[in-house]
N, C-alpha and C positions, 0 to 999 in steps of 0.2 A: 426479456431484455431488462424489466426494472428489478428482476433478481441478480441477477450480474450484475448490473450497475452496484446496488442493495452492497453485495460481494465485496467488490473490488474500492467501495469506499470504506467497507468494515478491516478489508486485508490492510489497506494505506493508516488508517487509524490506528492498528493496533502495530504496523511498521513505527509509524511516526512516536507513539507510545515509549518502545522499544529504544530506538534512540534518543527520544528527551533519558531514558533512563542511563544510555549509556554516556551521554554527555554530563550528567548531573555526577553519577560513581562511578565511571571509567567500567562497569560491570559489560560485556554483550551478550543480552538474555537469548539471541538466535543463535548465538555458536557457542552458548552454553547447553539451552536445547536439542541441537543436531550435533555438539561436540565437535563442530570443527571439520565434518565428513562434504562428500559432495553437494549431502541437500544442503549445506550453506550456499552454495552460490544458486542452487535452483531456485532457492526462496527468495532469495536476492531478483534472480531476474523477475520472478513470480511478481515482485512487486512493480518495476519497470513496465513489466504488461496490463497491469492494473491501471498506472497511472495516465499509460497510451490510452485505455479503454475511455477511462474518465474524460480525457484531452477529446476526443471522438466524440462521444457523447453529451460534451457541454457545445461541440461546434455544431453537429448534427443537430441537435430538438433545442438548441438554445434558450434552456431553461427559466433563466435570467430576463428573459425579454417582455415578461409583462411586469417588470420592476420600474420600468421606465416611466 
């Protein structure tokens, strides 16, 4: 579980990455990489699942709770 986790916040980081870049030069490095084909949108959801998993995993073990 704390590799997936590990995963799924490396995959959002390097989503998140990605769009500061394309926000800064209008450039999009993931449909420059897949060219624009189907795995554009699989990687797209790919990230949507990631961010479920994250959303799941901070309410389930609620990490944050010895911050208090």
């Amino acid at each position: 579980m704390k590799v997936t986790t590990l995963l799924c916040c490396a995959l959002l980081i390097a989503y998140g990455l990605g769009a500061c870049v394309y926000a800064l030069t209008g450039v999009d490095l993931l449909a420059l990489l897949t060219g624009g084909s189907a795995w554009y949108r699989a990687l797209l959801s790919l990230a949507g699942v990631a961010a479920l998993w994250l959303v799941f995993w901070l309410i389930a073990f609620r990490p944050t709770r010895r911050l208090r």
